[in-house]
C-alpha positions as CSV (number, residue, x, y, z in Angstrom):
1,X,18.6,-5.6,2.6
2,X,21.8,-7.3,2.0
3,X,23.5,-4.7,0.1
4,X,26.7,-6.6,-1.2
5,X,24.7,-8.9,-2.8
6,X,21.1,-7.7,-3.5
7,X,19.2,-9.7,-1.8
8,X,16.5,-8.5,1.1
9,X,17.1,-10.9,4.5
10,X,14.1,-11.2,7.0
11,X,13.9,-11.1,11.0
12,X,14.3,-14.5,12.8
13,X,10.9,-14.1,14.3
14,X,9.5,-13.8,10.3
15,X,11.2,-16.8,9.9
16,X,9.9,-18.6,12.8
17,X,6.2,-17.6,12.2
18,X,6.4,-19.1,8.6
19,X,4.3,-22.9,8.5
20,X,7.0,-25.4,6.9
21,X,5.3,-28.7,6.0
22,X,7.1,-32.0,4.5
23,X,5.3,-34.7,2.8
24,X,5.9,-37.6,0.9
25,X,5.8,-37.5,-3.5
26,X,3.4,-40.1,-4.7
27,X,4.4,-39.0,-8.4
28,X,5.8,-36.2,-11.0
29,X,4.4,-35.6,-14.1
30,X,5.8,-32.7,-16.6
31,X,3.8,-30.1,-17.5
32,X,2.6,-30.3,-20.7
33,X,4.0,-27.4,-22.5
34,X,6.4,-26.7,-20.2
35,X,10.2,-26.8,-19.8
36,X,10.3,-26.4,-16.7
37,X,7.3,-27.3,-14.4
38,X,6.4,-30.7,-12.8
39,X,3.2,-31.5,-11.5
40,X,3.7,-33.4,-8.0
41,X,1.2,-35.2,-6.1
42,X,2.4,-35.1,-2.4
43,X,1.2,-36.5,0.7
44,X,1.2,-33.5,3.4
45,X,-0.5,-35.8,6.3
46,X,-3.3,-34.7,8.3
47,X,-5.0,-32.2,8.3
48,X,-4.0,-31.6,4.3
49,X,-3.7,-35.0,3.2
50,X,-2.7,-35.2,-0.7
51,X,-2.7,-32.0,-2.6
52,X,-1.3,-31.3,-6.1
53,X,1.8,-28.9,-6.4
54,X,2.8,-27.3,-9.4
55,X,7.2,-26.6,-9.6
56,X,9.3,-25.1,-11.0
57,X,12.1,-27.6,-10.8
58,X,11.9,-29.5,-13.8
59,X,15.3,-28.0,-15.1
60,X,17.8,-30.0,-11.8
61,X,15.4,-32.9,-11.3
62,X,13.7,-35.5,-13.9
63,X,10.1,-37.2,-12.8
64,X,12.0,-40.7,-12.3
65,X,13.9,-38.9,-9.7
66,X,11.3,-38.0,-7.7
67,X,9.0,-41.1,-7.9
C-alpha cells in the first residue's frame, strides 16, 4: 500500500494478467432514477459482441457525448 496517499498499488504481473477489452458505444441512455449511471450499449467484437454496461459516469459525461 501506498502509504502517503492511501491507496493499495498491485504487482506488474497482476496488471498484466488482467483482460482489457475496447469496443465501440452504439448508444447512452441515463438511468432512470439515477444521477449518475448511464446505460451503454457497446460493441466488444468477437467473441462478446454487444453487451449492455451499466456506469457510473454520468456526472463528467452527458449521453450526446458518447453517441
Amino acid at each position: 500500500m501506498d502509504t502517503e496517499l492511501g491507496i493499495q498499488t498491485i504487482t506488474f504481473d497482476t496488471f498484466a494478467s488482467v483482460d482489457i477489452r475496447i469496443g465501440n458505444i452504439h448508444s447512452s441512455i441515463p438511468l432512470e432514477g439515477s444521477d449518475k449511471l448511464l446505460v451503454l450499449t457497446v460493441d466488444l467484437g468477437k467473441p462478446y459482441g454487444v453487451v449492455e454496461i451499466l456506469t457510473g459516469i454520468r456526472q463528467w459525461y452527458t449521453s450526446e457525448e458518447l453517441d
